[in-house]
N, C-alpha and C positions, 0 to 999 in steps of 0.2 A: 263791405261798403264803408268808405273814411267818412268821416266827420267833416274833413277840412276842406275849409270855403262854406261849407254849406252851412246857412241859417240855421242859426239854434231857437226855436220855440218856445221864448222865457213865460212858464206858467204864474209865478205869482204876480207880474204887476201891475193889473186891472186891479186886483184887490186894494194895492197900496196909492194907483194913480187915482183911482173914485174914489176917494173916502174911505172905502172897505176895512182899510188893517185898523188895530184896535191899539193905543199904545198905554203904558203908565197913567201918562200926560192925559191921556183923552180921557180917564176912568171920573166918574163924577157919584160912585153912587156913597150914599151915606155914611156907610162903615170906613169910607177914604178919609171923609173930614178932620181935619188936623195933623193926618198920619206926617210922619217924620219921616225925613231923607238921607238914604245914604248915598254915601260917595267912597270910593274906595281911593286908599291910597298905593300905587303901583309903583314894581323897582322899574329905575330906568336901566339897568346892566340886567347882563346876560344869567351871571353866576360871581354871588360873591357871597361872604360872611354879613348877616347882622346883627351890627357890634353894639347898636343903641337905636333906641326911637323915644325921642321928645317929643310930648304933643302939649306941651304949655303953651306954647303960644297957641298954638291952636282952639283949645279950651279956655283961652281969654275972651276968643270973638264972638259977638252976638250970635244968639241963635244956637250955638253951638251943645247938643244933649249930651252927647261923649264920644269921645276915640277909643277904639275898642280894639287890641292889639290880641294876639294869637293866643296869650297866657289867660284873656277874658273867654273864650269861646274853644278849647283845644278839645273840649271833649262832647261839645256837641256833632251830632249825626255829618259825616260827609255829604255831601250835594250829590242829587245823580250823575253820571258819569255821561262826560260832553263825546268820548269816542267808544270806539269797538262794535261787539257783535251787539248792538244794547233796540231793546222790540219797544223801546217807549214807556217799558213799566218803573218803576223806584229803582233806585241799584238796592240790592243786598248790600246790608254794614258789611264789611269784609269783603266784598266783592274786589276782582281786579282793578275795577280802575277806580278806588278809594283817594281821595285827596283831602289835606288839609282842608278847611275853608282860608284860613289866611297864611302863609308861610311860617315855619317854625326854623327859627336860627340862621335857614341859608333861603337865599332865593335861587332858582335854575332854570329862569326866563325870562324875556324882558316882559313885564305888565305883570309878574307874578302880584297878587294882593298880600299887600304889609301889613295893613290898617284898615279900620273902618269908622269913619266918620260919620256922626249921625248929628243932623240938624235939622231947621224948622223949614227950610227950605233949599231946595236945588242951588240955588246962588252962592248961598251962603255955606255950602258944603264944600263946593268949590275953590272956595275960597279959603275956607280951614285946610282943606287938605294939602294946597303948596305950604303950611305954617308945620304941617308937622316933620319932623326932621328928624330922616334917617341913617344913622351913620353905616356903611358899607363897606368890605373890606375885601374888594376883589379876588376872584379866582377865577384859574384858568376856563375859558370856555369850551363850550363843545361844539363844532361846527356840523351839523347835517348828519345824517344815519350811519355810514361810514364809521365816521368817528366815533359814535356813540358807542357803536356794538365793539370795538377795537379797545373799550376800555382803559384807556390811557390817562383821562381826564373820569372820574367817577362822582358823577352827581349826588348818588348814594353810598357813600362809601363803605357806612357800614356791613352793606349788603354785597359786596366784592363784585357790584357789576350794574349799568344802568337802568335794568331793566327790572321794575317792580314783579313781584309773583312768587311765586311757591315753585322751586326746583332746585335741585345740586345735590339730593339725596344720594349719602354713597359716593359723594366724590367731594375736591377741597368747599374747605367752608370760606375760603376768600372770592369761590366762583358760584355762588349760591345764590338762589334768591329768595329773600326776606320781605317782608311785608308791616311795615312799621313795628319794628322789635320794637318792644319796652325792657321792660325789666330780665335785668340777667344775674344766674347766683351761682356757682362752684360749690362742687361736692369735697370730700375728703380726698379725692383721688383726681383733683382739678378737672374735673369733666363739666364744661360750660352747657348752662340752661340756660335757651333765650326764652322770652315768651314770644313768639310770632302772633301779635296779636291778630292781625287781620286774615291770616293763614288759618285762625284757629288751630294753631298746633303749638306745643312743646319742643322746641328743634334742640338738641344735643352736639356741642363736638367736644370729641376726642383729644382730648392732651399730646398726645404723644402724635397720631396721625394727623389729625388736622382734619379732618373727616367729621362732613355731618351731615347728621341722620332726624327720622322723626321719630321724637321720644314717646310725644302722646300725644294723643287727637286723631281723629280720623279728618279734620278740614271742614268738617259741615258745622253748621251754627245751630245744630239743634240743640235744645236741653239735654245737661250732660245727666245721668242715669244716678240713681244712688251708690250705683257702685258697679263694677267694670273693673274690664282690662285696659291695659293704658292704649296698645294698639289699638283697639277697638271700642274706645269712649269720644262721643262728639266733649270740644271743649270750646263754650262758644264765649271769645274776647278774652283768655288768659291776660292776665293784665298786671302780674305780678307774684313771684314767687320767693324761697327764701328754705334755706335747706337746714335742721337741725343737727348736731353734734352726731347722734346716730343711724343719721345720714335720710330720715325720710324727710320729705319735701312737705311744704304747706306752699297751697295754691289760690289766687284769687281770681276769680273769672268776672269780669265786670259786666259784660251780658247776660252771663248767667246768674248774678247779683246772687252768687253761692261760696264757699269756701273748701276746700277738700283740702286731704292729706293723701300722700301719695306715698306705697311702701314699697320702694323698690326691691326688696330680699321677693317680695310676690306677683311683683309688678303688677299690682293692682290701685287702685285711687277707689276712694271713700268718701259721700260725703258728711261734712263735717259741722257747717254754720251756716245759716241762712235760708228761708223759705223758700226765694226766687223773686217776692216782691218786694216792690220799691216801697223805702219805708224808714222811718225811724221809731223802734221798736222791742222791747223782750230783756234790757235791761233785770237783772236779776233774774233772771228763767233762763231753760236751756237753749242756747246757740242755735241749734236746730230750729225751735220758735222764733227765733229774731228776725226783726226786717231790717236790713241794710240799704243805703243807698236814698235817694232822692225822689220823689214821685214828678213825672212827667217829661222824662228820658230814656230809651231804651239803655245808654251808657252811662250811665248815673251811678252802675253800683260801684262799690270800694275798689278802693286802687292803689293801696301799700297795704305789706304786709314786714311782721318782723319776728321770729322766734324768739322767745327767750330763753336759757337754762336754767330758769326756778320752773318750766311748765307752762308758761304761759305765751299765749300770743298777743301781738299786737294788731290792730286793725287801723288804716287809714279810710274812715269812712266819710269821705271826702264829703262830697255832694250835702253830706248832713254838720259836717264842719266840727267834724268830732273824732277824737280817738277811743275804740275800743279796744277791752282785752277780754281773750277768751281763757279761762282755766280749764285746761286739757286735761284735768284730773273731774274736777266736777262737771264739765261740761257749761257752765256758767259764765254769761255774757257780762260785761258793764262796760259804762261811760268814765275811763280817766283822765282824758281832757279835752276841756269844751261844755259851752253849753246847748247844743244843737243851733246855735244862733251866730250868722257870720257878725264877724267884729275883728278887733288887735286887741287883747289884751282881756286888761290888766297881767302881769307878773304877780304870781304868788300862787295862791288857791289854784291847782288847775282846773276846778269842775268851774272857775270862776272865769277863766280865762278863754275868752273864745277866740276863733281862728277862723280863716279865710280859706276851704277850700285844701286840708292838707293831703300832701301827696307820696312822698318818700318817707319813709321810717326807715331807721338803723339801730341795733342796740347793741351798744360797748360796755362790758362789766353787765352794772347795775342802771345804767344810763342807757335813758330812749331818746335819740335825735329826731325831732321832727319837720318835715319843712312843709313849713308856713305857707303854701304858693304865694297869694293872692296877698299876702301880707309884707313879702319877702324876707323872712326872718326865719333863723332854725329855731327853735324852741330845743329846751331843753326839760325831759321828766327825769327825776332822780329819785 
């Protein structure tokens, strides 16, 4: 039987034509009172580079509490997922259809969210958000499914193919699919570690073939184990790794708000620092005792890491706005810079020196790089 011509039976608009629907606007009850407005700031192109976003003017107009761009909010929880096979319940972090809450770097649709404007009222949100101004630096589009799946124009490109998700095992690593990599580090024998963070896996390629493989994780978000095979260890939010002189790996899982070391001669991973809870905590005690990470986010825990060649490691424990180091000899935690408290500065003392949220570490020589996010500055420990 067709459909066409025949009257379609719209069920919801008795609800919306009597009064029935329920909206924002209409909510009157007490915990509303005062509440503040956003208003989102959207790209008007399809697919481009973003090169800048000024929001001074913006944050001159009354009313105006802040603009809040993608580097304020990148590592809070994704929103549930608007498509697919989805029964109504939360997404899983890590699930397939994971997204930013506000664009990172490129936008790849028209009304993607740039920005988020918050102020004392609907009007006045409005009106901030034409002030804030985004500079864009177009790219090629992609018209319709066709072209997507034909891959000529790549949205994703680090991921060598439009399409978000976990596949290409075993064949090229430019046809693969990746799931917001983070962090990537090279062995002795240039063999590329990504962290797949939302795949929960350790994906691997090949120097020579181009081929990649799963290095470790089995994909599922559970709590990774004390100790395990690398095929068959869940790794939940791999979130940063970094590979030592001797070629075994230190790992940071920021769901798992834990740190391991991983020894490839047994292809086994250990763990190494961290309870599991959200925390700041265990200073001068053993690693293992420590709490890492922020209390009142599942993604919260640490999110750089950096080997050293005196023995020690580095920790970017972000959320608590501090760096630690572990001595892999005693097993002993501290705080070398920061003082648990976001701030800029001072220069000097670094137990004096607080910091905004750091996230990348690198160490050159006797020199640790750190970057500052939230403050935009690398820092330098010597």
């Amino acid at each position: 039987m067709s459909i066409l011509g025949t009257r379609v039976i719209r069920t919801e608009d008795p609800r919306l034509l009597t009064a029935g629907g329920v909206y924002v606007d209409d909510l009157r009850t007490p915990e509303l009172n005062g509440a503040a407005r956003v208003t989102f700031v959207r790209s008007p192109v399809a697919h481009a580079r973003i090169t800048g976003i000024d929001a001074s003017e913006a944050l001159a107009e009354p009313g105006v509490i802040a603009v809040l761009t993608v580097a304020d909010m990148d590592d809070l929880a994704p929103p549930p997922p608007s498509s697919g096979e989805w029964d109504g319940s939360p997404a899983p972090l890590g699930g397939p259809w994971a997204e930013p809450l506000l664009a990172i770097d490129t936008v790849r649709f028209v009304g993607e969210p740039v920005a988020v404007v918050i102020t004392d009222s609907r009007y006045q949100g409005e009106d901030a958000a034409d002030l804030v101004a985004v500079d864009y630096d177009p790219l090629p589009v992609v018209l319709g499914p066709t072209a997507a799946v034909a891959g000529e124009t790549l949205l994703f490109p680090a991921a060598g193919t439009n399409i978000a998700g976990f596949s290409g095992d075993g064949g090229p690593a430019n046809k693969a699919q990746l799931n917001q990599p983070h962090s990537i580090a090279l062995d002795r024998l240039d063999n590329v570690f990504i962290c797949d963070i939302v795949n929960n896996r350790i994906r691997r390629i090949d120097p020579t073939t181009g081929t990649i493989s799963t290095y470790a994780g089995t994909g599922a978000r559970t709590p990774a184990p004390e100790e395990g095979g690398l095929a068959d260890t869940s790794l939940p939010g791999p979130r940063s790794i970094d590979v030592a002189p001797d070629g075994k790996m230190y790992l940071v899982l920021r769901e798992g708000n834990k740190l391991f070391v991983i020894d490839p001669t047994s292809g086994k991973l250990k763990h190494l620092a961290g309870t599991g809870e959200l925390g700041y905590a265990g200073d001068g005690g053993q690693a293992l005792a420590a709490k890492f990470g922020a209390p009142g986010n599942a993604l919260n825990g640490p999110k750089g890491i950096a080997y050293s060649p005196d023995g020690s490691l580095y920790v970017a424990d972000t959320e608590n706005h501090v760096v630690r180091k572990i001595n892999l000899q005693s097993g002993i935690v501290s705080t070398v810079v920061g003082t648990g408290e976001r701030g800029d500065g001072p220069d000097g003392d670094p137990l004096k020196c607080k910091l905004a949220r750091p996230h990348g570490l690198y160490l050159a020589g006797r020199t640790l790089y750190i970057g500052d996010s939230e403050n935009h500055r690398i820092r330098v420990l010597q």
